[in-house]
C-alpha positions as protocol buffer text, in pm:
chain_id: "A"
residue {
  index: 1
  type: UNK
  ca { x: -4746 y: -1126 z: -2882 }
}
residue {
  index: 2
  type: UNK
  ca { x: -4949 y: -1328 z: -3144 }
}
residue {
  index: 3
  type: UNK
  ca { x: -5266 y: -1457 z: -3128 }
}
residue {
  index: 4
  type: UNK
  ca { x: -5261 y: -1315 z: -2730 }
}
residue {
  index: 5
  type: UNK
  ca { x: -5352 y: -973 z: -2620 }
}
residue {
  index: 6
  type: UNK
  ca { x: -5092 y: -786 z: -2357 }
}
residue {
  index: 7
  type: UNK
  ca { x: -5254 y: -667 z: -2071 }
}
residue {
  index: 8
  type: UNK
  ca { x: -5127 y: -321 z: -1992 }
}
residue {
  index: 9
  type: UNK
  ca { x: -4935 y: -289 z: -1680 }
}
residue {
  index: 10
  type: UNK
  ca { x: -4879 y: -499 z: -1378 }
}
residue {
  index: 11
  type: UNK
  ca { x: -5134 y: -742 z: -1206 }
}
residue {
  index: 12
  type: UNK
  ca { x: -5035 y: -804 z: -832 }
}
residue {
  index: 13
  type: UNK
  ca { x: -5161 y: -1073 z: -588 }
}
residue {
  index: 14
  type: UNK
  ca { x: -5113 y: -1032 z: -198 }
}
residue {
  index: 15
  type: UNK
  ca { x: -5063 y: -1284 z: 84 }
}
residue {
  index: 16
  type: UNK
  ca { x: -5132 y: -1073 z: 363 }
}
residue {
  index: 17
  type: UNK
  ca { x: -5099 y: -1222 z: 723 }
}
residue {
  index: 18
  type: UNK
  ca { x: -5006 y: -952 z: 1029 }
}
residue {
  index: 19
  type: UNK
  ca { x: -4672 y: -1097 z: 1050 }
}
residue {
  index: 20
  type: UNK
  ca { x: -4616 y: -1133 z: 647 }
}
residue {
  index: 21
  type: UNK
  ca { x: -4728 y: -1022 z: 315 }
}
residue {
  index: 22
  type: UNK
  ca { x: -4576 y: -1192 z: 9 }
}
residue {
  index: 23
  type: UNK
  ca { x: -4648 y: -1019 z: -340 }
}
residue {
  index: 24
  type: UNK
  ca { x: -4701 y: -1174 z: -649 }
}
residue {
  index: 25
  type: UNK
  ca { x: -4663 y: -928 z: -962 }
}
residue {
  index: 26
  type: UNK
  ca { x: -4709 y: -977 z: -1321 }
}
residue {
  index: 27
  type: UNK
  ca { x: -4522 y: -719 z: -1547 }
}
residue {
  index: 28
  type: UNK
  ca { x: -4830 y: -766 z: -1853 }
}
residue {
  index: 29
  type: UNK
  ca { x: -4596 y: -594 z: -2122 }
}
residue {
  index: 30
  type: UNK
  ca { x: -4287 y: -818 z: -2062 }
}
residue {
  index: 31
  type: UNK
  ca { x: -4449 y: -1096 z: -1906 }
}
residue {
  index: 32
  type: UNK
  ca { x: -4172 y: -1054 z: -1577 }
}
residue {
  index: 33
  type: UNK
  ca { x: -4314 y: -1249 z: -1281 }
}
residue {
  index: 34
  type: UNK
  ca { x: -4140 y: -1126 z: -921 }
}
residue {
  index: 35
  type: UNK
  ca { x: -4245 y: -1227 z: -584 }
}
residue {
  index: 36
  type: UNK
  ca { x: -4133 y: -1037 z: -307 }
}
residue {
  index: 37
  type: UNK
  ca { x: -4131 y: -1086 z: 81 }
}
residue {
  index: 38
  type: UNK
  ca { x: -4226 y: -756 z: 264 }
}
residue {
  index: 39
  type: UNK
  ca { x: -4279 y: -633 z: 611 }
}
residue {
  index: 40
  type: UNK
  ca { x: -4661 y: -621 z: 689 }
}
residue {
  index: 41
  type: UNK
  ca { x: -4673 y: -258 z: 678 }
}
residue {
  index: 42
  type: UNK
  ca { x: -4898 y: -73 z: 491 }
}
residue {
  index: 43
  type: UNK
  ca { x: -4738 y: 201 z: 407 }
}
residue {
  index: 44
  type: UNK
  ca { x: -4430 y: -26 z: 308 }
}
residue {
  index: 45
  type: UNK
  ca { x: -4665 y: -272 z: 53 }
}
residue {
  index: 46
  type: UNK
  ca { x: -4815 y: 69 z: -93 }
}
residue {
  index: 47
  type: UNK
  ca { x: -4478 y: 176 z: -145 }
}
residue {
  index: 48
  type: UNK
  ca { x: -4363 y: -111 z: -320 }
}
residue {
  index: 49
  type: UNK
  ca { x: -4673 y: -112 z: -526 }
}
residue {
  index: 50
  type: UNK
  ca { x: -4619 y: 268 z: -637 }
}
residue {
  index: 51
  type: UNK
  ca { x: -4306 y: 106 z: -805 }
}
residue {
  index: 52
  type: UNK
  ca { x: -4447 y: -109 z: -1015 }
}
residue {
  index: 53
  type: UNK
  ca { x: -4499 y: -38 z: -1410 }
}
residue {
  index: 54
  type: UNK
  ca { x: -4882 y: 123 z: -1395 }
}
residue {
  index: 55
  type: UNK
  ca { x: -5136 y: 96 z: -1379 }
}
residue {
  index: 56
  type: UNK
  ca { x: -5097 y: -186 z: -1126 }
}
residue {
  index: 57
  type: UNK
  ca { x: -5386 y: -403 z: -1027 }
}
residue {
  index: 58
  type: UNK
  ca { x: -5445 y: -550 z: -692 }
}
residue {
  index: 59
  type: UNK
  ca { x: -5610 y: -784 z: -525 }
}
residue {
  index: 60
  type: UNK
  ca { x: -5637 y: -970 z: -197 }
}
residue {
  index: 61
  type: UNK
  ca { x: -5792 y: -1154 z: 52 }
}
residue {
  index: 62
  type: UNK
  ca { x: -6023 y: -916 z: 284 }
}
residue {
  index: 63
  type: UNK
  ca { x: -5836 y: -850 z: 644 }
}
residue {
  index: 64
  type: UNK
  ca { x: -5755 y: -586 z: 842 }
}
residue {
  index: 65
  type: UNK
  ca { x: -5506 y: -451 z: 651 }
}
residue {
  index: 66
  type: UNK
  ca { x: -5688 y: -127 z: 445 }
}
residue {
  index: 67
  type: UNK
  ca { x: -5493 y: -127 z: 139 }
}
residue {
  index: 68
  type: UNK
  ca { x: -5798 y: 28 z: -9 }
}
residue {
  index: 69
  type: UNK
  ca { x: -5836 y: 284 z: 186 }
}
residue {
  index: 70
  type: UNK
  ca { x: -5464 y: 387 z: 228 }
}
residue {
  index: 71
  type: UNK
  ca { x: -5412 y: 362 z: -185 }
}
residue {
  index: 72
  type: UNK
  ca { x: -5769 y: 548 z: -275 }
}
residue {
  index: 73
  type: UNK
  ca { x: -5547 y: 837 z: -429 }
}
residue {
  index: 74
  type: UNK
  ca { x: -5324 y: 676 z: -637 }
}
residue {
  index: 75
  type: UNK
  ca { x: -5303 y: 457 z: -956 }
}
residue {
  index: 76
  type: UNK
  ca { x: -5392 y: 152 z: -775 }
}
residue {
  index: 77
  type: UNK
  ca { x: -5722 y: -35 z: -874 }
}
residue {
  index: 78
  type: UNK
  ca { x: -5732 y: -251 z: -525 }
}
residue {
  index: 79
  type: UNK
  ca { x: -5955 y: -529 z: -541 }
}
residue {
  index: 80
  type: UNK
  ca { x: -6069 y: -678 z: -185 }
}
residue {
  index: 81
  type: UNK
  ca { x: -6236 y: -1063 z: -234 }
}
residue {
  index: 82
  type: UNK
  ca { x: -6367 y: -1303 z: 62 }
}
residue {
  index: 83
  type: UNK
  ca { x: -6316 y: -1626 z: 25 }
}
residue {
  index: 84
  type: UNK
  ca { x: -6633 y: -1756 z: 208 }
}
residue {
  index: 85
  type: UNK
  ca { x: -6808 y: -1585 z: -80 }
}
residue {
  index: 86
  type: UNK
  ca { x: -6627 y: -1722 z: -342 }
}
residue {
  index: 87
  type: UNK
  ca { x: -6698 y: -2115 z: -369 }
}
């Protein structure tokens, strides 16, 4: 990769609504981008983000979802943002 530096691992972004969460992820060594449909489970999104080429970085909109607090033990870096605080 000239003149760029790789970023090591995967970067995810998550639409999560209670009836679906669509995933975003970026594959920084190969540059791979796959989006993905999953049930809005957590378990099931934590599951699918174990999978991913590490470490994998997340982030999403704040809800009621937990991710962060379901994923505080593993190589996840979740990252929780509000939009009302971000304009």
């Amino acid at each position: 990769m000239s003149g760029s530096a790789a970023i090591a691992g995967t970067a995810v972004g998550l639409d999560v609504h209670d009836r679906s969460t669509v995933a975003w992820a970026l594959d920084g060594l190969i540059g791979e981008v796959v989006a993905e449909h999953l049930v809005p489970d957590t378990a099931a999104v934590v599951g699918w983000l174990e999978r991913l080429p590490g470490p994998v970085a997340v982030a999403y909109e704040a809800g009621s979802k937990g991710f962060g607090r379901v994923a505080g033990g593993t190589l996840l870096r979740i990252f929780v943002f509000s939009t009302s605080k971000t304009a």
